[in-house]
C-alpha positions in Angstrom: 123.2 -13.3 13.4 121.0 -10.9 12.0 116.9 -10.6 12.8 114.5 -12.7 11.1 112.6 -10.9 8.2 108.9 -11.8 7.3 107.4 -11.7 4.0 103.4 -12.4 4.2 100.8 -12.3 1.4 98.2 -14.3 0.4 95.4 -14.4 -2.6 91.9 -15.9 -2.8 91.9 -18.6 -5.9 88.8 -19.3 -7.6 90.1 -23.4 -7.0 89.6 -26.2 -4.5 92.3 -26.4 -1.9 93.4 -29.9 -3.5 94.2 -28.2 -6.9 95.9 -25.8 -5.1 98.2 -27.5 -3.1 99.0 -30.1 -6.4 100.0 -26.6 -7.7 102.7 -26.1 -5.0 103.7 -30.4 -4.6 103.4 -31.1 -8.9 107.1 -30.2 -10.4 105.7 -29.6 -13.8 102.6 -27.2 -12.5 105.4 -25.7 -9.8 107.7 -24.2 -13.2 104.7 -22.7 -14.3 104.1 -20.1 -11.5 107.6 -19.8 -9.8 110.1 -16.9 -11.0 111.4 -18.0 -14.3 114.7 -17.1 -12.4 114.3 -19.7 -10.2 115.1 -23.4 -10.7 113.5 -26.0 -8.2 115.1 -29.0 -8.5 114.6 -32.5 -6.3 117.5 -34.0 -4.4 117.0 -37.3 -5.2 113.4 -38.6 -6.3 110.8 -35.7 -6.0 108.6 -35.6 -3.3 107.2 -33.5 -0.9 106.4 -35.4 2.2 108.5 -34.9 5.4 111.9 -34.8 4.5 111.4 -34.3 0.9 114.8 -32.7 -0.1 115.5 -30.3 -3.2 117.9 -27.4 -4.5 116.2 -23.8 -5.7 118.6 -22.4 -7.7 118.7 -18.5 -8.7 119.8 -18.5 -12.4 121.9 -15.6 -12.4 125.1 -15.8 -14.7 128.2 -17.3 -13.3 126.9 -17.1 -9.8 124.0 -19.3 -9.6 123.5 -18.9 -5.8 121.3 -21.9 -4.3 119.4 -23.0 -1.5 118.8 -26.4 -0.1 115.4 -27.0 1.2 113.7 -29.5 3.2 109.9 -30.2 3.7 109.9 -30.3 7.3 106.0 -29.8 8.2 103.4 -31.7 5.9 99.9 -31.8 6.5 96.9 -31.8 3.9 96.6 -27.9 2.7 100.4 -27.4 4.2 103.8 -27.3 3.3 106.9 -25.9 5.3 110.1 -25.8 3.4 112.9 -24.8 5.7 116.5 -23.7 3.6 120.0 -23.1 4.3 122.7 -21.6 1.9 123.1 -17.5 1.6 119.6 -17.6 3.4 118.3 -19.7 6.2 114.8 -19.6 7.0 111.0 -21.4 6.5 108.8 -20.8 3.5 105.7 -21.8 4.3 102.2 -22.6 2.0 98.8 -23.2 3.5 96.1 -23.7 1.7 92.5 -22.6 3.8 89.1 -23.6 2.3 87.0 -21.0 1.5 83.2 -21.7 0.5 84.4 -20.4 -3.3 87.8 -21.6 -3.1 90.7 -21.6 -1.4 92.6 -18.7 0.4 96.4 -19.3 0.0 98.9 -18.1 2.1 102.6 -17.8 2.0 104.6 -17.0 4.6 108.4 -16.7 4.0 110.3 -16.1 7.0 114.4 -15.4 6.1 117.9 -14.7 7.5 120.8 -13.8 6.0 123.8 -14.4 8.1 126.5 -12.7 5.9 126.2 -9.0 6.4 127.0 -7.7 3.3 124.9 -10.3 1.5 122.5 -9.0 4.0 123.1 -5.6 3.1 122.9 -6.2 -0.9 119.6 -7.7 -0.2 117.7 -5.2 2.0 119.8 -2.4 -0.5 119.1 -3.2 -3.8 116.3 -7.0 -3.8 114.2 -6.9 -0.7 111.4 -4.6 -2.7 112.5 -6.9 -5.6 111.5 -9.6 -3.8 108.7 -9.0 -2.4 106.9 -7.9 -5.8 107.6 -11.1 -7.3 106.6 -12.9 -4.5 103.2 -11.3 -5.3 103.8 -11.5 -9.1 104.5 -15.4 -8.0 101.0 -15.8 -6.1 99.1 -14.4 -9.1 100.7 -16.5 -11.5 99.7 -19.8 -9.3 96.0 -18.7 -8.7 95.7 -18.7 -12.8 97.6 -21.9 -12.7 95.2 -23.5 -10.2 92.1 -22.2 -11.7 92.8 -23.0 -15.4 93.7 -26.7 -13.4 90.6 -26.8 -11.9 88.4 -25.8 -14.8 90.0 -28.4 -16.8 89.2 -31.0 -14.1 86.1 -30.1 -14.0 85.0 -30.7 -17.5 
């Protein structure tokens, strides 16, 4: 099997880690920030405690490849989803108090056991990818600030 591959970013929000991290376990606040090409949905009831099961689904036509994810770490200001399907791997969220905020950070660490789906990626998605994992982080912080100001009214 191929080598692990690491994607790492992280932005300061202008939001308490609690909004934050309702940002990343709330469905409905969730669809606002993540790829509009990307469907999360919940196996089951939605939750994301330990062993909170759910499908992300990439909404290309005809193919609509998917990955099953599990929460498998859980703490307050943490969340570990770990995935199987055309990638295996751990995407992880963790949510560090900062005296204006919080600093979040993702850590999404990935293999792709089919070669040529491992090719097609680095080839043509990886750069892809990586942009709109950082198109994805800016799009939460304005979630989780516009949250927080409205909570704070």
């Amino acid at each position: 099997m191929p080598s692990s591959q690491v994607f790492e970013q992280s932005i300061s929000i202008k939001a308490s880690s609690v909004i934050v991290e309702e940002c990343l376990t709330n469905l409905k606040l969730m669809h606002l920030w993540l790829n509009p090409m990307l469907k999360c949905e919940p196996i089951g009831k939605w939750n994301t405690n330990l062993g909170g099961l759910s499908r992300f689904t990439i909404k290309i036509p005809v193919l609509q490849p998917s990955l099953r994810s599990v929460v498998v770490e859980r703490e307050p200001g943490l969340i570990v989803w770990e995935f199987d399907g055309f990638f295996q791997g751990r995407d992880r969220w963790e949510c560090q108090p900062m005296a204006e905020g919080t600093f979040l950070l993702n850590r999404f660490e990935f293999k792709i056991p089919n070669p040529v789906v491992s090719w097609g990626f680095n080839t043509f998605a990886a750069g892809l990818t990586k942009r709109d994992m950082q198109a994805q982080l800016r799009r939460l912080k304005k979630v989780a600030e516009q949250t927080y100001r409205d909570t704070d009214q």
